[in-house]
PyMOL Python script that loads the backbone (N, CA, C, O; Angstrom):
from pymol import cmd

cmd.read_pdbstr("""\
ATOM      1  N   UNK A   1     -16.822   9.093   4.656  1.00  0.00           N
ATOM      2  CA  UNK A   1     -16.195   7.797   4.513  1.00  0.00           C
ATOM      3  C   UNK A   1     -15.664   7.360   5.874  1.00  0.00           C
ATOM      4  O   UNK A   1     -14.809   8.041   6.441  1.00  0.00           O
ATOM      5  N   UNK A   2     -16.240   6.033   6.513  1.00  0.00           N
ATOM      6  CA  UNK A   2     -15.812   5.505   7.703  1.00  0.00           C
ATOM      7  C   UNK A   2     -14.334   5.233   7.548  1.00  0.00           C
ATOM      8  O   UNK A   2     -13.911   4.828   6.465  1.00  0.00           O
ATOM      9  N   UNK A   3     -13.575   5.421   8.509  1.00  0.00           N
ATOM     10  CA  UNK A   3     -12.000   5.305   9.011  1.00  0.00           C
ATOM     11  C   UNK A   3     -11.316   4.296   8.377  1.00  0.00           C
ATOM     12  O   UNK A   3     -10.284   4.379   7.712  1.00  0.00           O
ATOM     13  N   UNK A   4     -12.278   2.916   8.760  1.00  0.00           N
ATOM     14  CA  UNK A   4     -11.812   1.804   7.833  1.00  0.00           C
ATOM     15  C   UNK A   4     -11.615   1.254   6.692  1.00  0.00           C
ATOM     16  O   UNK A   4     -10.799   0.383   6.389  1.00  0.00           O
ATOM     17  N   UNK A   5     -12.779   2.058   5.740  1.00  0.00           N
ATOM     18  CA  UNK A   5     -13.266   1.820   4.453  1.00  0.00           C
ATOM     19  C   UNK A   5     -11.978   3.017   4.111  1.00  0.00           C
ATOM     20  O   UNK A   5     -11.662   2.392   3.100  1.00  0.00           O
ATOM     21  N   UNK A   6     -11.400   3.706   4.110  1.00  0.00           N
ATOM     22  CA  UNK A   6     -10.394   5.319   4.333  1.00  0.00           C
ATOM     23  C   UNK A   6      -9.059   4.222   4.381  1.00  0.00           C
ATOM     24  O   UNK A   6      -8.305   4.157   3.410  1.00  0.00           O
ATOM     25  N   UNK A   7      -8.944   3.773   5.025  1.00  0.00           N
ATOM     26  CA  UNK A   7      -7.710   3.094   5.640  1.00  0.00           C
ATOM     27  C   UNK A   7      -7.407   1.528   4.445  1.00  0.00           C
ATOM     28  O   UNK A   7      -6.318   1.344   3.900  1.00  0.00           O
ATOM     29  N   UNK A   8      -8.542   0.650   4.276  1.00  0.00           N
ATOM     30  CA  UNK A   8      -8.191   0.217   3.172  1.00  0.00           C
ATOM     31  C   UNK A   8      -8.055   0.367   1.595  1.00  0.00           C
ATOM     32  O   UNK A   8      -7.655  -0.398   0.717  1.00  0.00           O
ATOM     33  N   UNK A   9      -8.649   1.923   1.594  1.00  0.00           N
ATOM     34  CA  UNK A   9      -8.591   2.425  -0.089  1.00  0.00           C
ATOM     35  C   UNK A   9      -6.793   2.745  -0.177  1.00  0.00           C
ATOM     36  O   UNK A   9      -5.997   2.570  -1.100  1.00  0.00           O
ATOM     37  N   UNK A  10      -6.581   3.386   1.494  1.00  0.00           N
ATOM     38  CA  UNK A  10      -5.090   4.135   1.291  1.00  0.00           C
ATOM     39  C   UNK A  10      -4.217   2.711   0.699  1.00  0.00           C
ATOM     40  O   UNK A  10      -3.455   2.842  -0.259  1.00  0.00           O
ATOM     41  N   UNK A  11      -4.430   1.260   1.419  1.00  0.00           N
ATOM     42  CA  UNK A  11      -3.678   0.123   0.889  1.00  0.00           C
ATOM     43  C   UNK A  11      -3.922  -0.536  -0.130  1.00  0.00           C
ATOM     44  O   UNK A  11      -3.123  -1.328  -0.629  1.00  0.00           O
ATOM     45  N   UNK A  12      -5.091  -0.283  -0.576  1.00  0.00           N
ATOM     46  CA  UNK A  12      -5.295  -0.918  -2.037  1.00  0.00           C
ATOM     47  C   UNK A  12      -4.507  -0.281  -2.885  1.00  0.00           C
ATOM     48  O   UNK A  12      -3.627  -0.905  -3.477  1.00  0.00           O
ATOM     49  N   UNK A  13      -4.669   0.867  -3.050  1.00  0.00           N
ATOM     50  CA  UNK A  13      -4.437   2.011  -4.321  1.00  0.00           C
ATOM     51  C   UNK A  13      -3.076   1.615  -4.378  1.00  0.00           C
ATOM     52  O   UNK A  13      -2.801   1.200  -5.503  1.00  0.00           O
ATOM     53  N   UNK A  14      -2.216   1.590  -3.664  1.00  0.00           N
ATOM     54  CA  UNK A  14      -0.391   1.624  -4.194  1.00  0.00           C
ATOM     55  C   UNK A  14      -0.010   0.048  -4.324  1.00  0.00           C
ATOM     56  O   UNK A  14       1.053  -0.144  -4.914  1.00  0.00           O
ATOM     57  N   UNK A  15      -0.639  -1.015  -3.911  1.00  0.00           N
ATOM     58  CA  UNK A  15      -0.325  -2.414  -3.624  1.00  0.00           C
ATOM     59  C   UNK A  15      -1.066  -3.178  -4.815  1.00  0.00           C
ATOM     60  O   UNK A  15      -0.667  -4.259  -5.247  1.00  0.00           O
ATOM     61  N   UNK A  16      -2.219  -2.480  -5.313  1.00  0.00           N
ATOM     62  CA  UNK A  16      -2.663  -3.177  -6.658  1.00  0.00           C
ATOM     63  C   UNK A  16      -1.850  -2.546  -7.965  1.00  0.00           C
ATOM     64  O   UNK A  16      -1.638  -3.271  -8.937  1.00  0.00           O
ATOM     65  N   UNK A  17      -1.379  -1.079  -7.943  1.00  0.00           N
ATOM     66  CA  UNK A  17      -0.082  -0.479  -8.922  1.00  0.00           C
ATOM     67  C   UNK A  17       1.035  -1.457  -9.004  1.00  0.00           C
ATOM     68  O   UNK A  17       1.513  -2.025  -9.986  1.00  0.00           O
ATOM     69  N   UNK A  18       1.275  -1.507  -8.011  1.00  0.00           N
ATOM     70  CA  UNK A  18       2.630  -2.241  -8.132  1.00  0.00           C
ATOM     71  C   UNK A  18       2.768  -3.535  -8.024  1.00  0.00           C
ATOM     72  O   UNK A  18       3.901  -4.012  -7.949  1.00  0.00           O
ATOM     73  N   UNK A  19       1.487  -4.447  -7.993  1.00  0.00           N
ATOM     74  CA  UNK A  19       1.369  -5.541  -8.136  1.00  0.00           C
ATOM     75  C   UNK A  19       0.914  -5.930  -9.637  1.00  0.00           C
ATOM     76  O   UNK A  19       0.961  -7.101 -10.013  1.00  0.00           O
ATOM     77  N   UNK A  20       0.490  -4.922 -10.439  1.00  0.00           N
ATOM     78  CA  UNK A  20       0.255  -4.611 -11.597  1.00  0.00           C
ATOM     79  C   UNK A  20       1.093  -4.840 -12.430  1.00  0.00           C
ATOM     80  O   UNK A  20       0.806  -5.661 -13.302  1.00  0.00           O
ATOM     81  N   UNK A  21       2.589  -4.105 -12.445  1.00  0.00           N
ATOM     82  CA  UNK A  21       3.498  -3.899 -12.801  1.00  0.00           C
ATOM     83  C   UNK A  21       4.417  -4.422 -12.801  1.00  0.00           C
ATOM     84  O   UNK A  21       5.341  -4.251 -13.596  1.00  0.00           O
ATOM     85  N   UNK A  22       4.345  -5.599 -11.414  1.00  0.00           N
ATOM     86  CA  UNK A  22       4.841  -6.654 -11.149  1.00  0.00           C
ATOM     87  C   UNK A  22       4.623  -7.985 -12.142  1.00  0.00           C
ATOM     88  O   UNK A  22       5.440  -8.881 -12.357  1.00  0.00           O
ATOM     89  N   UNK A  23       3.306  -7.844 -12.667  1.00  0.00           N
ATOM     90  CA  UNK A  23       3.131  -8.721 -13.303  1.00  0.00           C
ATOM     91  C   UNK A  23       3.350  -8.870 -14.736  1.00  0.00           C
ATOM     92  O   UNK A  23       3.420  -9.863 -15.461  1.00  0.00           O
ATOM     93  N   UNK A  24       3.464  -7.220 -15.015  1.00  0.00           N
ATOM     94  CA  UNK A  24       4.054  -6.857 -16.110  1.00  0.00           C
ATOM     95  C   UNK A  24       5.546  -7.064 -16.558  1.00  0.00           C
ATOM     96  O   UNK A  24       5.900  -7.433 -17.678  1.00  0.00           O
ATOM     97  N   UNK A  25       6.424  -6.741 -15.415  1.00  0.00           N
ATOM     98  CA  UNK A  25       7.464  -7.059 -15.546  1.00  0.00           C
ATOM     99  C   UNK A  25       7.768  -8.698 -15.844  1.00  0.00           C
ATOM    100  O   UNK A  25       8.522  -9.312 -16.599  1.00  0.00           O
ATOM    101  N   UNK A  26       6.597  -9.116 -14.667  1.00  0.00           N
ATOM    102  CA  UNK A  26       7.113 -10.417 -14.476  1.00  0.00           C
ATOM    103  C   UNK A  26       6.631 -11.471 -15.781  1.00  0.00           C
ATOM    104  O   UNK A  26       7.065 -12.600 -16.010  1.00  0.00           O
ATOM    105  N   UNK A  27       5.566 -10.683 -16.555  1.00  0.00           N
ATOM    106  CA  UNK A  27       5.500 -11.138 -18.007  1.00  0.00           C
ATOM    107  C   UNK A  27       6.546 -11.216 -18.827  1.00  0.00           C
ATOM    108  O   UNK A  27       6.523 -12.188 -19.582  1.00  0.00           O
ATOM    109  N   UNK A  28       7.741 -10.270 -18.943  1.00  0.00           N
ATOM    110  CA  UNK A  28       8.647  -9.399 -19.748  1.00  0.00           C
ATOM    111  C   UNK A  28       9.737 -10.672 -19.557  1.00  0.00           C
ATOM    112  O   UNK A  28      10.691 -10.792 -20.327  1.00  0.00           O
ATOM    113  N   UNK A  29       9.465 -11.709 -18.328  1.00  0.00           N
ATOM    114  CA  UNK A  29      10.680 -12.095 -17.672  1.00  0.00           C
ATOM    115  C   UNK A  29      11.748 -11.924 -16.951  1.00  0.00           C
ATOM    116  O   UNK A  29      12.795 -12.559 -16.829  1.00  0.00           O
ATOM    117  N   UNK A  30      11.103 -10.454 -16.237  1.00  0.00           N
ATOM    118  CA  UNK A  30      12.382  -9.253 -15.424  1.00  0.00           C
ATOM    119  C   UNK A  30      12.004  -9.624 -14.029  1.00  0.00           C
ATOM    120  O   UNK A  30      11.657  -8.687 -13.310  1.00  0.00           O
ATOM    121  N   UNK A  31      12.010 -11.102 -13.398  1.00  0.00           N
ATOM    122  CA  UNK A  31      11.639 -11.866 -12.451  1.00  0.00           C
ATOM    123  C   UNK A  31      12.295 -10.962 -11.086  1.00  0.00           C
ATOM    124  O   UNK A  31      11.720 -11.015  -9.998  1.00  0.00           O
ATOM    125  N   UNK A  32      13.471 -10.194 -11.268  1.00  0.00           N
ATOM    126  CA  UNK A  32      14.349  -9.718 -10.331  1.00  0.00           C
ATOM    127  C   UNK A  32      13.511  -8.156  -9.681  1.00  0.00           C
ATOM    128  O   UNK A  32      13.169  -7.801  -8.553  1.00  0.00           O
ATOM    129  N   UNK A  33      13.412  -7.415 -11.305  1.00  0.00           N
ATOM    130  CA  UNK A  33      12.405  -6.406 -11.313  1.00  0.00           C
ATOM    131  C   UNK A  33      10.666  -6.385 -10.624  1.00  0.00           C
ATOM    132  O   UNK A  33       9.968  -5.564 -10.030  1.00  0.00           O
ATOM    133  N   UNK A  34      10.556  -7.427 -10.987  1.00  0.00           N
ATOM    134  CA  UNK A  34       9.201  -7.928 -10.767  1.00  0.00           C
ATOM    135  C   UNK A  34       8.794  -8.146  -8.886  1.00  0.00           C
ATOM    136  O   UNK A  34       7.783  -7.880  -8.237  1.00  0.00           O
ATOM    137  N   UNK A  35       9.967  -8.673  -8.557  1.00  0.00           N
ATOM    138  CA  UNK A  35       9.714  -9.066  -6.972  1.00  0.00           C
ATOM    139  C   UNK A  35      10.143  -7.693  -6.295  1.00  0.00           C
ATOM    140  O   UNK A  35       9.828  -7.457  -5.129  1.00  0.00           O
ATOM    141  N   UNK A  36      10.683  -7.028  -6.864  1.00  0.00           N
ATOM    142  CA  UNK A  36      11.080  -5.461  -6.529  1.00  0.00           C
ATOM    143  C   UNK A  36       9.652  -4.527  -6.031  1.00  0.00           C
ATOM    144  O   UNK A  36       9.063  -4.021  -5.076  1.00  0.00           O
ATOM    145  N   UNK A  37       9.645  -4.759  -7.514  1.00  0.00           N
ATOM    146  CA  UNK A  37       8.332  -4.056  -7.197  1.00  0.00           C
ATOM    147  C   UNK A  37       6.931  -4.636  -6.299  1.00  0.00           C
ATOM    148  O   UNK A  37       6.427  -3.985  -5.384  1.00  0.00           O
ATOM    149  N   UNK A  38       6.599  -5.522  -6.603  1.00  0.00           N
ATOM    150  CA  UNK A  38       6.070  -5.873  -5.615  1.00  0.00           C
ATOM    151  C   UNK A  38       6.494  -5.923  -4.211  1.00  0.00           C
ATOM    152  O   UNK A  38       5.666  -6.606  -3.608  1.00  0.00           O
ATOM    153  N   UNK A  39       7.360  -5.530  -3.469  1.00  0.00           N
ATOM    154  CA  UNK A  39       7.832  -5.751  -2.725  1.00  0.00           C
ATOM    155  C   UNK A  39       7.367  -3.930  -2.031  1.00  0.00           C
ATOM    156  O   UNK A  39       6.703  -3.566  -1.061  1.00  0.00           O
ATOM    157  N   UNK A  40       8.028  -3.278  -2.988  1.00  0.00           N
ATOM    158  CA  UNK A  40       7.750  -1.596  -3.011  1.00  0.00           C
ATOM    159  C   UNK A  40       6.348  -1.866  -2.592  1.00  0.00           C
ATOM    160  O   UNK A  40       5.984  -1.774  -1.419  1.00  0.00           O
ATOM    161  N   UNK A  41       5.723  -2.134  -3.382  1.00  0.00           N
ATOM    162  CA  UNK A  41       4.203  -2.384  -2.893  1.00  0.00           C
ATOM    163  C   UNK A  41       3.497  -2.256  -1.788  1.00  0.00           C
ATOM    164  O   UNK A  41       2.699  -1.379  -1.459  1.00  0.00           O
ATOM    165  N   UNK A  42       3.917  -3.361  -1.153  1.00  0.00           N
ATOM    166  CA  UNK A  42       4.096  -3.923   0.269  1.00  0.00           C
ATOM    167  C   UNK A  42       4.272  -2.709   1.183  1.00  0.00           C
ATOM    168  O   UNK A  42       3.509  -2.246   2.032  1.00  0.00           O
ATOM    169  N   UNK A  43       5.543  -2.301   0.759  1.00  0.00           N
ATOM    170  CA  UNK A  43       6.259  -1.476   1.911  1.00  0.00           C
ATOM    171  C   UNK A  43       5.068  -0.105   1.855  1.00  0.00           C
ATOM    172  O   UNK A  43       4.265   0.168   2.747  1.00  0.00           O
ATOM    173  N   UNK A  44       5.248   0.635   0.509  1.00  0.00           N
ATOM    174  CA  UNK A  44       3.861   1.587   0.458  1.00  0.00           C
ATOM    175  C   UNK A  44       2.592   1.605   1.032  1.00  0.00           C
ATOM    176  O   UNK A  44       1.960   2.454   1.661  1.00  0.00           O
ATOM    177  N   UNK A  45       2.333   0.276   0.605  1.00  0.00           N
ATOM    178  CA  UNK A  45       1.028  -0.140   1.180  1.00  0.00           C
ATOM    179  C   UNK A  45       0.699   0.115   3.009  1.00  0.00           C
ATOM    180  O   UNK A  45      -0.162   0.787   3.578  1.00  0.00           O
ATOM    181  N   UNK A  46       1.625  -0.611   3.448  1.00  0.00           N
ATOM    182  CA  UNK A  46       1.913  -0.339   4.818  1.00  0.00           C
ATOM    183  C   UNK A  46       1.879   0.965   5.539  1.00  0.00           C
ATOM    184  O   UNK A  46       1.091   1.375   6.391  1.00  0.00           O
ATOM    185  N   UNK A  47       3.196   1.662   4.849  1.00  0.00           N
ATOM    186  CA  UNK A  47       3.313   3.146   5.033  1.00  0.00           C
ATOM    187  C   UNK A  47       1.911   4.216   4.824  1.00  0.00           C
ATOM    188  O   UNK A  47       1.702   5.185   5.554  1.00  0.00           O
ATOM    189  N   UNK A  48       1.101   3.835   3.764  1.00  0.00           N
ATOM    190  CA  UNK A  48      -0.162   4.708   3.476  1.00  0.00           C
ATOM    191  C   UNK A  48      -1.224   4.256   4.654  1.00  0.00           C
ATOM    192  O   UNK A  48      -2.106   4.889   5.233  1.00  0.00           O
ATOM    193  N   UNK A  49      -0.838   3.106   4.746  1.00  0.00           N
ATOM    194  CA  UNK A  49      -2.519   2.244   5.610  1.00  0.00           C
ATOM    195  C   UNK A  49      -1.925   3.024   7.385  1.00  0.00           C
ATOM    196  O   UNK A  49      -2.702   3.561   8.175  1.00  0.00           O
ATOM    197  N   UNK A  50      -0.632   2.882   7.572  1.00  0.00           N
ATOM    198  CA  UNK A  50      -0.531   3.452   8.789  1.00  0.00           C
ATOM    199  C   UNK A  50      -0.372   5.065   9.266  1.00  0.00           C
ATOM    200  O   UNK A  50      -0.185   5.505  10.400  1.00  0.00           O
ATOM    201  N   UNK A  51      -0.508   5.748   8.047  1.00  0.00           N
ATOM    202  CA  UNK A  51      -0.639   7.208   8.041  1.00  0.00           C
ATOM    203  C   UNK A  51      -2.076   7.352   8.741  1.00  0.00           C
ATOM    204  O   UNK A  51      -2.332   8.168   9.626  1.00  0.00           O
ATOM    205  N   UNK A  52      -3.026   6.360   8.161  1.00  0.00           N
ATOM    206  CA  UNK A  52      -4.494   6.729   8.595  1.00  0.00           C
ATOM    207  C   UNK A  52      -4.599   6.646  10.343  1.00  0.00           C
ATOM    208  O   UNK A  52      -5.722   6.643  10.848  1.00  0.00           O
ATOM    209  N   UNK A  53      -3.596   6.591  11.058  1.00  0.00           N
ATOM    210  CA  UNK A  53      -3.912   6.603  12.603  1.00  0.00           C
ATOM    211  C   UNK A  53      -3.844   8.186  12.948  1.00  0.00           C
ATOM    212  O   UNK A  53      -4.452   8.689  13.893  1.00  0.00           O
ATOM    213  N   UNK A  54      -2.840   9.050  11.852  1.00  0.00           N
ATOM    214  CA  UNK A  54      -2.956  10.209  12.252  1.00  0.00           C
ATOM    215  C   UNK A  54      -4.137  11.141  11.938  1.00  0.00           C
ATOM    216  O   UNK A  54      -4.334  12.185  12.560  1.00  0.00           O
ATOM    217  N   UNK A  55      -4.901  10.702  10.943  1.00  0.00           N
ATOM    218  CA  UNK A  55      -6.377  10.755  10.917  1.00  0.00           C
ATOM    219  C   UNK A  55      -7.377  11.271  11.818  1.00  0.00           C
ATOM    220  O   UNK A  55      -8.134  12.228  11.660  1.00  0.00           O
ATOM    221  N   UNK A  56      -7.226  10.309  12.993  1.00  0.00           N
ATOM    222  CA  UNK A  56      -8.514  10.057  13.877  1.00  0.00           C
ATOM    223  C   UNK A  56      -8.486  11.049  15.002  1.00  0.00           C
ATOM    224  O   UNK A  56      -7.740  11.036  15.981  1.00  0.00           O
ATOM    225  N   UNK A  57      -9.459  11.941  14.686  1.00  0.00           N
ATOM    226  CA  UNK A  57      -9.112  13.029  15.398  1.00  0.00           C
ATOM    227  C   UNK A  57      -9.619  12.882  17.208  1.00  0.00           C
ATOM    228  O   UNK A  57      -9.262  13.613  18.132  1.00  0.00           O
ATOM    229  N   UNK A  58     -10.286  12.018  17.244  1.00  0.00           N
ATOM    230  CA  UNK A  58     -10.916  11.466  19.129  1.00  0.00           C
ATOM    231  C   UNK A  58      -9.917  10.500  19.664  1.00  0.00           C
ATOM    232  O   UNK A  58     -10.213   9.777  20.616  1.00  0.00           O
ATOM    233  N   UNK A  59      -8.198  10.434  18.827  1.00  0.00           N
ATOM    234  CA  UNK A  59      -7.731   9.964  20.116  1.00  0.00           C
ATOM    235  C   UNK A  59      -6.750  10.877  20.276  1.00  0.00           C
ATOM    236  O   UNK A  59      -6.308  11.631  19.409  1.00  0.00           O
ATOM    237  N   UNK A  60      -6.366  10.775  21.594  1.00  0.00           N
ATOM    238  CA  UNK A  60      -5.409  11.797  22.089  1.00  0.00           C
ATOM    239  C   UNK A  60      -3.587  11.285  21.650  1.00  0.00           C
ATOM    240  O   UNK A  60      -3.359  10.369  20.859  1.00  0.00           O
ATOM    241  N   UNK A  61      -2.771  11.878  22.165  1.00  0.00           N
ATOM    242  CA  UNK A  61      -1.612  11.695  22.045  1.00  0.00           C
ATOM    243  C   UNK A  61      -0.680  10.639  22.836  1.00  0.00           C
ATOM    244  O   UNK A  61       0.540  10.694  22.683  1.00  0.00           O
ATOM    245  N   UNK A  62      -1.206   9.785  23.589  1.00  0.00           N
ATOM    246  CA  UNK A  62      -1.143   8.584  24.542  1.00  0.00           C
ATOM    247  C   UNK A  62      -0.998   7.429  23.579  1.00  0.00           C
ATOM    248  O   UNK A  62      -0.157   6.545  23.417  1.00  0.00           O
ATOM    249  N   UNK A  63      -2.676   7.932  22.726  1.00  0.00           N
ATOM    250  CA  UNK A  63      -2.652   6.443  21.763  1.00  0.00           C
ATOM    251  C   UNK A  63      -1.891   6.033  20.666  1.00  0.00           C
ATOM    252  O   UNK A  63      -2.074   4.922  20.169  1.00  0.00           O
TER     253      UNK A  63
END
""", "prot")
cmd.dss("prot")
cmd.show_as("cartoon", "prot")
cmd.util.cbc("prot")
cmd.orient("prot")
């Protein structure tokens, strides 16, 4: 699996959960809950997609 195709599964997978759930909530009317989580989302999403730099094993410690 190329780096990139690797790098956007890591941000899909937690940002479509919790955008999921978001919508669930935000069905329920838990509008407060709802932007929460989505929000978690976000932040996960980020956090997983930028783990993948430690990945790449051809760059050195500079980059």
């Amino acid at each position: 699996m190329s780096p990139l195709r690797r790098t956007l599964a890591l941000i899909m997978i937690p940002l479509v959960i919790m955008a999921m759930l978001g919508v669930l909530l935000l069905a329920q009317g838990d509008t407060a809950n709802a932007r929460g989580s989505f929000a978690l989302g976000v932040i996960a999403a980020a956090v997983c997609g930028a783990s993948s730099v430690y990945q790449v094993k051809a760059w050195n410690l500079k980059k």
